[in-house]
C-alpha positions in Angstrom: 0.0 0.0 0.0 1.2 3.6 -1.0 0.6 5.0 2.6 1.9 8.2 1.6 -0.7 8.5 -1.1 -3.6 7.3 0.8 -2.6 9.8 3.5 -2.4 12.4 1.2 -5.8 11.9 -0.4 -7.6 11.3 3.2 -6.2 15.0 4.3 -7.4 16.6 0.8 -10.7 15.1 1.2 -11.8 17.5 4.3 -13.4 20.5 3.3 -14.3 18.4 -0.1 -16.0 15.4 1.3 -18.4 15.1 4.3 -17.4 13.1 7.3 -18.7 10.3 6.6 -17.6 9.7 3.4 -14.0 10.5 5.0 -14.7 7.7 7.9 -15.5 5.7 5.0 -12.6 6.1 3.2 -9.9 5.2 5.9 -12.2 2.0 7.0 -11.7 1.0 3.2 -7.7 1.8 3.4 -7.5 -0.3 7.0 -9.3 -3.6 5.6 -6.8 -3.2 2.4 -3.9 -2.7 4.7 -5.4 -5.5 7.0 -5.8 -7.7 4.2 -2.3 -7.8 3.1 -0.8 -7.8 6.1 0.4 -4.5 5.9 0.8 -3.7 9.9 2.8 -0.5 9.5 -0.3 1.3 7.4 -2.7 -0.3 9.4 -1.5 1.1 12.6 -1.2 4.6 10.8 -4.4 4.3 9.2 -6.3 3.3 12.3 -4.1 6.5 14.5 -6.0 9.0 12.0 -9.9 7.0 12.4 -9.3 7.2 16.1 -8.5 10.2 16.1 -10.8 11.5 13.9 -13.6 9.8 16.1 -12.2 12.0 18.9 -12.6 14.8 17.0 -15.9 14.1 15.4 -17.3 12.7 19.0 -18.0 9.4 17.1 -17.6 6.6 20.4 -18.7 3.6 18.6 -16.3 3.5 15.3 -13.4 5.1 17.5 -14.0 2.2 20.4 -14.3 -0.1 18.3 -10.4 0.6 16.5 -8.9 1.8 19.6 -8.2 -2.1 20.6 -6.3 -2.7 17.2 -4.0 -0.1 17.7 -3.0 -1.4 21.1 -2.5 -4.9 19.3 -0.9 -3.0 16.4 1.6 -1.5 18.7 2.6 -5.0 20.1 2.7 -7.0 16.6 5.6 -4.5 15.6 7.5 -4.4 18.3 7.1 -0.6 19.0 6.4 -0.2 22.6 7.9 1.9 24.7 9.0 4.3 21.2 7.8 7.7 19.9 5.2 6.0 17.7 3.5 4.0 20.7 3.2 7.4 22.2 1.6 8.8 20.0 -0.7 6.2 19.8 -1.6 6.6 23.5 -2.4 10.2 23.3 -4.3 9.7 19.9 -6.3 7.0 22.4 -6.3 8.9 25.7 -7.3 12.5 23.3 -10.4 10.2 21.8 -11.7 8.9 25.1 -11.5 11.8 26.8 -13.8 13.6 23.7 -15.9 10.7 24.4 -16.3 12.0 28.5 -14.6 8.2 29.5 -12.2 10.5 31.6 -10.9 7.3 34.0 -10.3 5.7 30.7 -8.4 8.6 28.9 -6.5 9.0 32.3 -4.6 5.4 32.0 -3.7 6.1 28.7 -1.8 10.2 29.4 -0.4 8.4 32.6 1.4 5.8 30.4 
């Protein structure tokens, strides 16, 4: 997967393209990247839907991906580096949006 592209064309499509339809794009681009075992754009992929689910106040798509970037982070080997943390403040930003304070609180503490 051209990450770069796909990145590219989800941050032209605001302003363009209603939310949904954005939501709906990225869900396409994380079941391609899931599909062929692509780990490395998945895990980007599903940083910008969570994060957009903060954003947009959307707590059933954004719970629903917040446990694959956790898994995400632990198939490649990246905790503990600057991409797991941003992960956890992506996660603790989109619970905290969602008012699950306790929950957003374990993730800004680790």
């Amino acid at each position: 997967m051209d990450i770069k592209n796909v990145i590219e064309t989800y941050d032209s499509m605001f302003g363009k393209n209603s939310i949904e339809e954005i939501k709906k794009y990225l869900v396409d681009n994380i079941n391609k990247a899931a599909e062929t075992e692509d780990l490395k754009s998945q895990l980007a992929l599903v940083n910008e839907i969570v994060s957009l689910c903060g954003a947009t106040g959307d707590v059933e798509l954004g719970t629903q991906y917040i446990p694959i970037v956790n898994e995400l982070i632990i198939k490649l080997k990246l905790e503990q580096s600057a991409n797991h943390g941003v992960a956890l403040l992506n996660i603790a930003n989109a619970y905290s949006a969602f008012g699950m304070y306790q929950r957003a609180l374990h993730y800004y503490e680790q």
